[in-house]
C-alpha positions in Angstrom: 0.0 0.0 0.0 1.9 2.9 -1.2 0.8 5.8 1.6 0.9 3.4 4.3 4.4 4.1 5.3 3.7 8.3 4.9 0.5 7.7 6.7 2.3 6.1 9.5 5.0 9.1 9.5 2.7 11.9 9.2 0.6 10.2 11.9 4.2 9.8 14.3 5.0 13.5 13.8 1.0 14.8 14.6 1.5 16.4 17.7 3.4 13.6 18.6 1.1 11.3 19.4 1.7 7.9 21.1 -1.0 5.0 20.7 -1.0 1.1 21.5 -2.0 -1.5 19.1 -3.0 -5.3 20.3 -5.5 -7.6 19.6 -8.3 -7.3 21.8 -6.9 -5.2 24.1 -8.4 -4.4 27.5 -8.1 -0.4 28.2 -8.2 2.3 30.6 -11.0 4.8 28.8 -9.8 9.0 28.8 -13.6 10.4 29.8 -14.5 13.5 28.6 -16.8 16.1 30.7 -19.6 17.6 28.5 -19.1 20.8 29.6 -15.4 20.9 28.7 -14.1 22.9 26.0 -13.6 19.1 24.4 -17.7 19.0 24.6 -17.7 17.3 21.2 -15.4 15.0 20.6 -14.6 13.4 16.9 -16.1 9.7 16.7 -14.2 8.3 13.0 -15.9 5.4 11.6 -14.3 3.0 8.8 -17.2 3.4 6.7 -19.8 6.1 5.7 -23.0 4.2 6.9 -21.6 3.7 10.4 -21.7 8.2 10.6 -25.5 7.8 10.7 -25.3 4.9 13.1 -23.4 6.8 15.8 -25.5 9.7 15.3 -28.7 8.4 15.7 -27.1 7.4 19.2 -24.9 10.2 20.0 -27.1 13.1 18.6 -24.9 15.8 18.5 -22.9 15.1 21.8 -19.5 14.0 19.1 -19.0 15.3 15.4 -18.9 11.9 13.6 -16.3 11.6 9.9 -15.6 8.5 8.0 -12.4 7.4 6.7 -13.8 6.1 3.8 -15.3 8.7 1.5 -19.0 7.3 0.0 -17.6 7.3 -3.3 -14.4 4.8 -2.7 -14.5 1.2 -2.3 -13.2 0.6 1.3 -11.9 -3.0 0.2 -9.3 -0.9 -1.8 -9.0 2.2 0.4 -6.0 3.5 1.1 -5.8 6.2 4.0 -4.1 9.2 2.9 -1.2 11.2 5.0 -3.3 14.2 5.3 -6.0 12.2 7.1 -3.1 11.4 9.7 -4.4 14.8 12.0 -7.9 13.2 12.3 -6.8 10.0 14.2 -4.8 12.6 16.5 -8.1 14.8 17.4 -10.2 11.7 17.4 -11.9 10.0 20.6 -12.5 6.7 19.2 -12.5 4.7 15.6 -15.3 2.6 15.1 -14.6 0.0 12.6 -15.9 -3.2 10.7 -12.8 -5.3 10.0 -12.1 -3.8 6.6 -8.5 -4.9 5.4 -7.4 -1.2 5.6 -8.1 -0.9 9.6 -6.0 -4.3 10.0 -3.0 -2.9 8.0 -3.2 0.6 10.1 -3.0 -1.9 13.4 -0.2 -3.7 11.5 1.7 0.0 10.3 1.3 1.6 13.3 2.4 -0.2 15.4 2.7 1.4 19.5 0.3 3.9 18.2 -3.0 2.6 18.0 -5.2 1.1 20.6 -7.8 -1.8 20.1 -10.3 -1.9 23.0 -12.8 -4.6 23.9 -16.2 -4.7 25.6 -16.5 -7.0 29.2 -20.1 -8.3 27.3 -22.2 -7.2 24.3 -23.8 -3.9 25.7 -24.5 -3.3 29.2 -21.1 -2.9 30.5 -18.2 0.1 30.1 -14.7 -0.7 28.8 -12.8 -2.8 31.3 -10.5 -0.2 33.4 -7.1 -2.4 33.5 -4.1 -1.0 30.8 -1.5 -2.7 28.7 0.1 0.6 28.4 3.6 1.4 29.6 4.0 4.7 31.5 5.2 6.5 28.8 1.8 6.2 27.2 -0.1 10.0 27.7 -3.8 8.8 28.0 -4.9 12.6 27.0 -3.8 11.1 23.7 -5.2 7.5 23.5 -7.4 6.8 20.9 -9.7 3.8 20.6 -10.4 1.3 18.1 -13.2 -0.6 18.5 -14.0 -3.5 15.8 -17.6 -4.2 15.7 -17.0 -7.5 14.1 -14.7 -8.4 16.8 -16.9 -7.8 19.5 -18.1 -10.5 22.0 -21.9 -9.9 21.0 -21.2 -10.5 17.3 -18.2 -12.4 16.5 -19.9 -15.8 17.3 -22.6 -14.7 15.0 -20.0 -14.1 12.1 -18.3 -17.4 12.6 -21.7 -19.5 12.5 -22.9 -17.2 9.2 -19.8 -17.8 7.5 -20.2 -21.5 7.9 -23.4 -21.9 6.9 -22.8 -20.2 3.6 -19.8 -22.1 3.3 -22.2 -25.7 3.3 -24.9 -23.5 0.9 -22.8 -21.9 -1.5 -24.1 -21.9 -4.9 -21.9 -19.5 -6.5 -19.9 -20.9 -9.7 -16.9 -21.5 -8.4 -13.8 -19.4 -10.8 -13.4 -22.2 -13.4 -13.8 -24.6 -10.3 -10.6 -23.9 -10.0 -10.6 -21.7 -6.5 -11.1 -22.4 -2.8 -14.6 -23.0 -2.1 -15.6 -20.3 0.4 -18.4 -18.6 -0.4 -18.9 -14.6 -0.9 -18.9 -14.2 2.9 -15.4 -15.4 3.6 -13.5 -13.0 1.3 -11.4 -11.0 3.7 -9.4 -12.5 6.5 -7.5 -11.2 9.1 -5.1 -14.1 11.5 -6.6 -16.3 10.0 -10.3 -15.8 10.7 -12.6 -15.0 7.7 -15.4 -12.8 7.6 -17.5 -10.7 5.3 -17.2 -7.2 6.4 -20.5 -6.0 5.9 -21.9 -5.9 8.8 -23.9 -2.9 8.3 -25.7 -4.3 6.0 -28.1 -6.9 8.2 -31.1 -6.0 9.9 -30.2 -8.4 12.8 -26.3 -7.5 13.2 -27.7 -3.2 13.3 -29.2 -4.3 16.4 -26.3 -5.9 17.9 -23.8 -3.2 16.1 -26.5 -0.2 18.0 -25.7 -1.8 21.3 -22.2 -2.2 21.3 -21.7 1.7 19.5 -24.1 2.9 22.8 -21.5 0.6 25.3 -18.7 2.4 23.6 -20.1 6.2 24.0 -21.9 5.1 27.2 -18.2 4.6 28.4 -15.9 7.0 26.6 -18.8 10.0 27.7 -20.5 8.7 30.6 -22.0 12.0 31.6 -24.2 11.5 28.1 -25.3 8.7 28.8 -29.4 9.5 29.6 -29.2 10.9 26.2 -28.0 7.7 24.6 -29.9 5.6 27.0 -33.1 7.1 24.9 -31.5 7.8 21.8 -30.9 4.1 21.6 -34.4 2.9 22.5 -35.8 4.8 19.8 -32.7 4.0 17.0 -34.1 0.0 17.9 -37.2 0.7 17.6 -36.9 2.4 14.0 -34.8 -0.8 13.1 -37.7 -3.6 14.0 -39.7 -1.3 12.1 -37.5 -1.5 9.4 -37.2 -5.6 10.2 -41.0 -5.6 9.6 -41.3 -3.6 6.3 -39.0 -6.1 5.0 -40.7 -9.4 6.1 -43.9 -7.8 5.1 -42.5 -6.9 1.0 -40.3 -9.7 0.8 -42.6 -12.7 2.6 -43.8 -14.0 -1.2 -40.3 -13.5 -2.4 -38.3 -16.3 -0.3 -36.0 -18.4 -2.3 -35.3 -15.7 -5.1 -32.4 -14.4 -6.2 -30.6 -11.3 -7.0 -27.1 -10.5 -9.0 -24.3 -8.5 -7.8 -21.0 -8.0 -9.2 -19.5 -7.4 -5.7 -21.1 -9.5 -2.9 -22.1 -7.6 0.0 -25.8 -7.8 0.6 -25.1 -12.0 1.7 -26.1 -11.6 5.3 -29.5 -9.6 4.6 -30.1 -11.7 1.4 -30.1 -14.7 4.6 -32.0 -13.1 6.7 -34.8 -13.0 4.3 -34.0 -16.3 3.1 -33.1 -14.6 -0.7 -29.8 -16.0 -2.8 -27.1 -13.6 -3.7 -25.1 -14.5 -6.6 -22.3 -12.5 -7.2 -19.9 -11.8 -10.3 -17.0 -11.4 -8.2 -15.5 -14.5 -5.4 -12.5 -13.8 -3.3 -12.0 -10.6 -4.7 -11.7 -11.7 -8.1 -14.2 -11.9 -11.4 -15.6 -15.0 -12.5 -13.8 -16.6 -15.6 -15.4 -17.4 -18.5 -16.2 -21.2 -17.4 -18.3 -19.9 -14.5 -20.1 -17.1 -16.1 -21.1 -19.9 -18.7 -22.9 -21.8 -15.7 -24.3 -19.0 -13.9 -25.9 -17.9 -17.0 -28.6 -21.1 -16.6 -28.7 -20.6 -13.0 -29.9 -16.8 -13.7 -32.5 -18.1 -16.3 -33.9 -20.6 -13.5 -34.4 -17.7 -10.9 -35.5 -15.4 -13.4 -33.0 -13.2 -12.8 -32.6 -10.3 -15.2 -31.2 -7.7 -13.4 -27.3 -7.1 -12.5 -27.2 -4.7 -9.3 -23.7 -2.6 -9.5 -21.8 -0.2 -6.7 -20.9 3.0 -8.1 -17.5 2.6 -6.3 -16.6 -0.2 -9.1 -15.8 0.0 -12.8 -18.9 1.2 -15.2 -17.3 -0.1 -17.9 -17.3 -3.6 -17.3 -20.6 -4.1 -15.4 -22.2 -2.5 -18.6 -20.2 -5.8 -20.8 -20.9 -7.9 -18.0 -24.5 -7.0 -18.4 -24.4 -7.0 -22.2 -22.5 -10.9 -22.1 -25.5 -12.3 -19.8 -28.6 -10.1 -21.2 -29.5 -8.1 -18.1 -30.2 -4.8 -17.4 -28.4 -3.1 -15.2 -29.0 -0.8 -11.6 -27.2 0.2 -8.6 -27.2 -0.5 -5.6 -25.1 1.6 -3.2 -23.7 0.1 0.4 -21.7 3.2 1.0 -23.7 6.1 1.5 -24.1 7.9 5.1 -28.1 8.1 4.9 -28.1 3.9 6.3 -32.0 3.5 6.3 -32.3 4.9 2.9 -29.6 2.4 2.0 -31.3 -0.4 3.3 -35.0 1.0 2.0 -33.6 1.4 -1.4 -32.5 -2.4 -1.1 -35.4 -3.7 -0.1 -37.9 -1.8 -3.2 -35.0 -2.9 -6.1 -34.6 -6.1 -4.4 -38.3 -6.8 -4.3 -39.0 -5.6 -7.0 -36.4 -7.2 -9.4 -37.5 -10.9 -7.9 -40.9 -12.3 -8.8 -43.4 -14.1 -6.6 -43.1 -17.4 -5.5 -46.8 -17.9 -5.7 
């Protein structure tokens, strides 16, 4: 990655700043009083979606930035130098598990923390330190991996499997491991699809854990949270029951993607992604040649694209198997109107099953 190593330098020289990395970590939390002239703190989150998440929990107690701007592909990101100054101001980093935020552990070294929750949501940040005394806690930042967490995690592992036993996707001229679209990024050794965000179920879960974090990190905010996050819950089962309700005659139908990322709410709604793309890489020629009779049996004949990805060859993709072509866009900050634009193109793309 060719500004990881000017990142890390410009980060080093930021008013000096001093951070520890680990895995899991357990760590002392800096608190910050409300009425302080630090009254709102910067929250960074690895992707755009999350900004809304932590807002709808943190009203305007933090300002909230992603890393990631909407319009880049995080699985390629690359954090630029000039970004270094934001991870010296900021309060906490709420991630996913994208490969970027593992390589900024790996880069930098003594200068990032990774903090860990005691259980999924009711409890602060454990108040032991692996920090040596030359570590100035006014300047600790935490990094908090939501698919790392205690409350999720488990979830992740028993997903992944399952999709591993029901894959369906043509294989890359059967000539590729067969993990499915959920097991394309890894991270020591443990595989998981990092789009978390994008399951009814896991925004629950991710909710909690994002209102444990704040509760912690802010504790004088927390009555605000407290009913911030009832009503943030609330709007998701709503949400939960739009979707049963438009998609109940559509279980067992599929949808095409070039990039897979909509696997865990595809499950959840007992739909089949198929995806042009395994592992990171296109299907060959073999593969697209069988998936062209698996799209004719689900009646599939529209290919959903990300902006983030090349125009050009989803419009030839499209042309090669006879679809027609609309977006779908994982990466924007609005996160309900993400997921409500899924569910009407979604729905409305797969016929009834009746």
């Amino acid at each position: 990655m060719k500004y990881m190593r000017v990142w890390a330098i410009a980060l080093g020289m930021c008013l000096g700043i001093s951070m520890v990395c680990g895995a899991n970590n357990s760590i002392e939390v800096k608190k910050v009083a409300p009425n302080s002239p630090e009254s709102k703190p910067l929250v960074l989150v690895s992707v755009p979606p999350l900004v809304q998440i932590v807002r709808a929990i943190a009203g305007d107690s933090v300002e909230v930035q992603s890393i990631v701007p909407a319009e880049v592909s995080p699985e390629t990101y690359e954090p630029k130098p000039a970004q270094a100054h934001l991870f010296t101001k900021a309060l906490a980093f709420v991630g996913v598990g994208m490969e970027y935020e593992h390589v900024l552990q790996e880069r930098l070294g003594a200068r990032l923390w990774e903090a860990s929750l005691e259980s999924s949501h009711a409890h602060p940040l454990k108040s032991t330190t692996k920090s040596t005394s030359k570590t100035p806690k006014s300047t600790t930042m935490i990094y908090y991996n939501l698919a790392a967490s205690q409350a999720l995690k488990p979830l992740l592992t028993n997903t992944a499997q399952k999709a591993h036993r029901e894959s369906t996707t043509p294989h890359l001229d059967s000539q590729v491991d067969s993990h499915t679209s959920t097991l394309t990024h890894s991270h020591e050794h443990e595989n998981h699809d990092p789009h978390i965000w994008l399951s009814l179920d896991f925004a629950t879960i991710n909710a909690r854990e994002i209102y444990a974090l704040l509760c912690a990190i802010l504790p004088a905010h927390k009555p605000l949270y407290t009913r911030n996050l009832a009503e943030f819950l609330a709007r998701i089962e709503s949400l939960q029951q739009e979707f049963a309700s438009m998609l109940a005659s559509k279980k067992g139908g599929a949808f095409l993607v070039i990039h897979p990322a909509f696997g865990y709410l595809a499950r959840e709604f007992e739909l089949e992604e198929i995806a042009l793309e395994e592992n990171g890489k296109e299907l060959g020629l073999k593969a697209l040649s069988q998936l062209h009779e698996r799209l004719e049996q689900k009646q599939v004949r529209t290919l959903f694209v990300q902006p983030q990805f090349d125009k050009g060859r989803a419009r030839a993709l499209a042309d090669i198997l006879g679809l027609e072509i609309d977006i779908l866009d994982p990466l924007q900050e609005d996160w309900e109107g993400i997921m409500r634009a899924f569910l009407h193109k979604i729905a409305k793309s797969i016929p009834n099953n009746n």
